[in-house]
Backbone as JSON, one array per atom type, in Angstrom:
{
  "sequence": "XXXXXXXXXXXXXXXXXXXXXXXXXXXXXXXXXXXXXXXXXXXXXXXXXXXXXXXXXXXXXXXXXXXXXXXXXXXXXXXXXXXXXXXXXXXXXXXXXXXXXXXXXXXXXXXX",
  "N": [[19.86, 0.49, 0.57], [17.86, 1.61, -1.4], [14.48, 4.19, -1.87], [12.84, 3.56, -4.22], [13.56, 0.59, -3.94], [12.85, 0.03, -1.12], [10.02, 0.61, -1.82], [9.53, -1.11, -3.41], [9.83, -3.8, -2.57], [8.01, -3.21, -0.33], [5.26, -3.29, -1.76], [6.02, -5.77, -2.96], [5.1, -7.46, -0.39], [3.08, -6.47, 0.58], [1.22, -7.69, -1.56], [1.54, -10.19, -1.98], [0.35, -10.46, 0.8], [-2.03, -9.71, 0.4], [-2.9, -12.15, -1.67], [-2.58, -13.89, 0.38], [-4.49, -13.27, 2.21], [-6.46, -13.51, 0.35], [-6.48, -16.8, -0.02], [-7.03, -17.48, 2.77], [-9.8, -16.97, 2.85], [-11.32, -17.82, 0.74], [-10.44, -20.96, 1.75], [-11.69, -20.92, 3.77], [-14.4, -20.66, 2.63], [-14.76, -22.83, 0.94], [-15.16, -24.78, 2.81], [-13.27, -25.83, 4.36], [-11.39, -24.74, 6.37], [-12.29, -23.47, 9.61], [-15.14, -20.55, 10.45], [-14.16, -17.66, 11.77], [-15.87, -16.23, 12.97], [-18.05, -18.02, 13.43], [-17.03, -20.3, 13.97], [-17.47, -22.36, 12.95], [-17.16, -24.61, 10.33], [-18.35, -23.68, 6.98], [-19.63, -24.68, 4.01], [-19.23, -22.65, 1.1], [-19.82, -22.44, -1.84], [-20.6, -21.38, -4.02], [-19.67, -19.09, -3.54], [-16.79, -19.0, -2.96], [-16.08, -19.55, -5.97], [-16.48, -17.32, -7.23], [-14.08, -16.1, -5.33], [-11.75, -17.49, -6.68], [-12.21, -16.48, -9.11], [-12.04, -13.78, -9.15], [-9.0, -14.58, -8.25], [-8.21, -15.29, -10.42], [-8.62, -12.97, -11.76], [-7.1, -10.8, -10.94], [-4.51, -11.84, -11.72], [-4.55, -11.85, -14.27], [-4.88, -9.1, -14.67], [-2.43, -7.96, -13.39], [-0.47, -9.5, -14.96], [2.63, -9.57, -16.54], [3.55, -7.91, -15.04], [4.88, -9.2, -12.63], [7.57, -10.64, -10.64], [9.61, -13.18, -11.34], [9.3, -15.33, -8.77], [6.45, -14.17, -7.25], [5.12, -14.52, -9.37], [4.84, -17.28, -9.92], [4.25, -18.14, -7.2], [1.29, -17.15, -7.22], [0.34, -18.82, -9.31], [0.7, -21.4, -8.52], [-0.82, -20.86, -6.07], [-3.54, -20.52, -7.54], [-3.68, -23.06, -9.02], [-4.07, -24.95, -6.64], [-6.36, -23.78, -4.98], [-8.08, -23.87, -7.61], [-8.39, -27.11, -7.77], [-8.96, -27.74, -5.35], [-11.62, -26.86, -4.85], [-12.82, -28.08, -6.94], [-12.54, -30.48, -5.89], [-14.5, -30.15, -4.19], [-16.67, -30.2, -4.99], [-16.92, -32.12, -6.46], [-17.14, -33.65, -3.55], [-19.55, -33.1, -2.83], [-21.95, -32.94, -4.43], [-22.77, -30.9, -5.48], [-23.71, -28.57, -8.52], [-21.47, -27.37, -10.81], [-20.44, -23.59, -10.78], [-22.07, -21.99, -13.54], [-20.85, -19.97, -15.47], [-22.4, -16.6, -16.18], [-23.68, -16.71, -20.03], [-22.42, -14.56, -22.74], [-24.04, -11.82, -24.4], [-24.06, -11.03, -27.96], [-24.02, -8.79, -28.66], [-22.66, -8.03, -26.54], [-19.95, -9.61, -26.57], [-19.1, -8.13, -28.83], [-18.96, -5.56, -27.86], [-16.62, -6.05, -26.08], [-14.2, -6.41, -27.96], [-13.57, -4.06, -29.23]],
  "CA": [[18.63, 0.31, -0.19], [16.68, 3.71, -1.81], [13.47, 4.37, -1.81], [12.17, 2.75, -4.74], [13.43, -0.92, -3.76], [11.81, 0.08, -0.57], [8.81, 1.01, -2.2], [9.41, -2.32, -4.36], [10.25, -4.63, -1.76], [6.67, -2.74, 0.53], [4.74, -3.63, -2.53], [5.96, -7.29, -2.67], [5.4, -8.0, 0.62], [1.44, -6.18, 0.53], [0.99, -8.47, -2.7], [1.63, -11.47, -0.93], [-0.61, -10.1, 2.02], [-3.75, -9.85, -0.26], [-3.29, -13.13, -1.76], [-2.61, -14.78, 1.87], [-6.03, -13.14, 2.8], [-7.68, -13.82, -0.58], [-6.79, -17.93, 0.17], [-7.52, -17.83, 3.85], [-10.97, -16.38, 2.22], [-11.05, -19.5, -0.44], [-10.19, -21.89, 2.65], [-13.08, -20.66, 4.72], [-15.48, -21.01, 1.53], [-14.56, -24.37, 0.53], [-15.08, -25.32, 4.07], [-11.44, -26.48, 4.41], [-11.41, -23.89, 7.64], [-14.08, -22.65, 10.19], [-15.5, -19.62, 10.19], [-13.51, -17.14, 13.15], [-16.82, -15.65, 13.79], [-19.5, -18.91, 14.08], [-16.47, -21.04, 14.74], [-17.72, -23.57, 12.49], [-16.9, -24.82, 8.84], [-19.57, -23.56, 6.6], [-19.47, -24.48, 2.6], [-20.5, -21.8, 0.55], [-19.21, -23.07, -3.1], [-20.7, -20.21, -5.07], [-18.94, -17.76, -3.11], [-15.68, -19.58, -3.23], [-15.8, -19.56, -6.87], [-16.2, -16.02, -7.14], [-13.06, -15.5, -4.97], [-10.83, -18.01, -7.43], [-12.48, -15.82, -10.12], [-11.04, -12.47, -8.34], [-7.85, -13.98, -7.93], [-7.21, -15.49, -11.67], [-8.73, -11.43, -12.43], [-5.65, -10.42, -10.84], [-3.66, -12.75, -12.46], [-4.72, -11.38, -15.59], [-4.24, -7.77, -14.62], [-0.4, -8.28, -12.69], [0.57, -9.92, -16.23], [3.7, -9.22, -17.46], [4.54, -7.0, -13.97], [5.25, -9.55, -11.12], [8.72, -11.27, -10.72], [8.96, -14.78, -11.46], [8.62, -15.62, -7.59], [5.41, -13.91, -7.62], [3.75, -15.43, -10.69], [4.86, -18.93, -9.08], [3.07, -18.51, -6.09], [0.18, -16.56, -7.61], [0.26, -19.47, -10.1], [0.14, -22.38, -7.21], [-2.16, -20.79, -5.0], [-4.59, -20.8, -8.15], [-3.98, -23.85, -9.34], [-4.24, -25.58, -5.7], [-8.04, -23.83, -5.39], [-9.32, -24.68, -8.45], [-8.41, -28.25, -7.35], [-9.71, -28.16, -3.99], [-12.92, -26.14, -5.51], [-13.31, -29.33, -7.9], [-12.72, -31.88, -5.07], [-15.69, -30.2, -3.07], [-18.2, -30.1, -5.94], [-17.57, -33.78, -6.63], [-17.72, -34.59, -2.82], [-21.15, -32.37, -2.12], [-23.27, -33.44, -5.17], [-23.02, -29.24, -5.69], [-23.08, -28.56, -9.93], [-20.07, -26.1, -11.26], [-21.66, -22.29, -10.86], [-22.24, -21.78, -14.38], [-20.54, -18.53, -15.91], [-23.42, -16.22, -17.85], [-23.4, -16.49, -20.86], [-22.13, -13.08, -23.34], [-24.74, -11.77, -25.58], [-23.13, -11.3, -29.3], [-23.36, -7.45, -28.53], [-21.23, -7.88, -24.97], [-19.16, -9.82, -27.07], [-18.51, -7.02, -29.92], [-18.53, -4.52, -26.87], [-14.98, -6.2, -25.87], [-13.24, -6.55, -29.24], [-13.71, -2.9, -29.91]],
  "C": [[17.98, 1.68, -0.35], [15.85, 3.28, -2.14], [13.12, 3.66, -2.91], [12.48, 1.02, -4.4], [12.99, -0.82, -2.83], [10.63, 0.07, -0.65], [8.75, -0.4, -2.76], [9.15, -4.04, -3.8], [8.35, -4.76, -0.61], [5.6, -3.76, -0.64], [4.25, -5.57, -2.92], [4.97, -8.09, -1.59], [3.36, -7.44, 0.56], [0.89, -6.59, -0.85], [0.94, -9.97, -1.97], [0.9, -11.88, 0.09], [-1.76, -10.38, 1.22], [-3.32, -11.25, -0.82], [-3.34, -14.13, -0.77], [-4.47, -14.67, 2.4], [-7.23, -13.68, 1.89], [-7.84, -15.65, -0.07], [-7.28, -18.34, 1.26], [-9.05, -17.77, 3.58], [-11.79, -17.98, 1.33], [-11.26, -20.58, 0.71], [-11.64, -21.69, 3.07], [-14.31, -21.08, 3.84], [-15.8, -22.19, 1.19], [-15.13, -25.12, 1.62], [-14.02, -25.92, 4.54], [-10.99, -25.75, 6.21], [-12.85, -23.38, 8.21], [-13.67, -21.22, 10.14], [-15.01, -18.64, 11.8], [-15.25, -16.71, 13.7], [-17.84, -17.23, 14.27], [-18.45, -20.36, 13.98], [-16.97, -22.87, 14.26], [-17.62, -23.92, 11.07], [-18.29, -24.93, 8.07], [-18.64, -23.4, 4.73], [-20.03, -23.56, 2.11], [-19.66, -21.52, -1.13], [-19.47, -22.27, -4.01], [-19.76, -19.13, -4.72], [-17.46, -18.28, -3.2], [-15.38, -19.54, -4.96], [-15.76, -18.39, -7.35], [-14.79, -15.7, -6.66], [-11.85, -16.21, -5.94], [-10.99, -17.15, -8.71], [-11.65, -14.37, -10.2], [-9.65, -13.16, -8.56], [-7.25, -14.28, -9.49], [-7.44, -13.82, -12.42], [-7.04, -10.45, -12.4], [-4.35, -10.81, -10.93], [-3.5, -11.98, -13.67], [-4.15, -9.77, -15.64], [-2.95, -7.21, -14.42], [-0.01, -8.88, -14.11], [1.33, -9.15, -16.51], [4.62, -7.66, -15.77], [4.86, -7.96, -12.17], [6.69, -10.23, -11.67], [8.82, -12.37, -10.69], [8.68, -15.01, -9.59], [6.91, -15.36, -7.27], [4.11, -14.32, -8.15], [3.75, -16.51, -9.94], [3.98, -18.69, -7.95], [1.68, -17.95, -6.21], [-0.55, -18.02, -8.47], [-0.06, -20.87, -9.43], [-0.61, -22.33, -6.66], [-3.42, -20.93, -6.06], [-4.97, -22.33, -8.58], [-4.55, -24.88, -7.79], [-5.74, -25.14, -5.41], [-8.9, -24.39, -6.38], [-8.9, -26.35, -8.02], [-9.17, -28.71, -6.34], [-11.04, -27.53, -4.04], [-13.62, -27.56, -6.07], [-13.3, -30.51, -6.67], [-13.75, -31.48, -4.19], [-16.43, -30.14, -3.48], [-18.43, -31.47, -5.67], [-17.84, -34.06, -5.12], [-19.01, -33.97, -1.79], [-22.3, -32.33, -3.36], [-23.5, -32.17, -6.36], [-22.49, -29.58, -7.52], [-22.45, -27.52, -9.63], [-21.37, -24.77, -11.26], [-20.96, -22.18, -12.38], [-21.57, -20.13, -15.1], [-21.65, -18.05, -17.02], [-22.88, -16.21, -18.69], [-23.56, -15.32, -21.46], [-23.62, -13.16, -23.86], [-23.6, -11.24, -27.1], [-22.82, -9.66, -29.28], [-22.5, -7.3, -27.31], [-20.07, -8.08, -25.67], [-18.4, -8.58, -27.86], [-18.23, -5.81, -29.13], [-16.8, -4.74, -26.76], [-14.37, -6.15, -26.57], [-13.49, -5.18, -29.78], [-12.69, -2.28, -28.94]]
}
C-alpha cells in the first residue's frame, strides 16, 4: 500500500469518525442518550436540528467525492435522524424550528 491509499484509507476512516461523533451528538439531543456529563437524558430539539442541518451541509459539500460506501452511510445516518427528529417533535408537542426566511436580495446574493 503507498502513501496516498494510506492517506485515502486515514481519511476514510477520520470521515466516519466525525459522523460517528456528529450522531452520538444527534442521539444526545434528541434525548435518545444521556448526557456523559449530567448523566441524564436532556431534549434539546432546536439544537438537534442544527446538528442534522451540519450534517446534510456536509452532505452537500462531500458531493460527488465520497465512495459509494460512504454516501450510503452518510445517506442512512441522515435519513434515520430526520426520522427520529420527527418522531420527537410529534411525541413532545415541540413545533418544527422554522428555517429564516431569505430576503429577495440574500436570494440574488446566491445566484450570482
Amino acid at each position: 500500500m503507498d502513501n496516498e491509499e494510506k492517506q485515502e484509507e486515514q481519511d476514510k476512516q477520520l470521515f466516519l469518525q466525525l459522523l460517528t461523533m456528529l450522531q452520538v451528538g444527534a442521539y444526545q439531543q434528541l434525548g435518545l442518550i444521556a448526557n456523559p456529563i449530567t448523566n441524564k437524558a436532556e431534549k434539546k430539539l432546536e439544537i438537534a436540528k442544527n446538528t442534522i442541518d451540519l450534517i446534510e451541509m456536509v452532505a452537500r459539500k462531500t458531493g460527488g467525492n465520497l465512495d459509494d460506501e460512504e454516501e450510503k452511510i452518510l445517506n442512512n445516518l441522515l435519513y434515520e435522524l430526520r426520522m427520529r427528529y420527527v418522531n420527537e417533535l410529534n411525541t413532545s408537542g415541540e413545533e418544527p424550528v422554522e428555517e429564516p426566511e431569505q430576503s429577495n436580495e440574500d436570494k440574488e446574493d446566491q445566484t450570482e
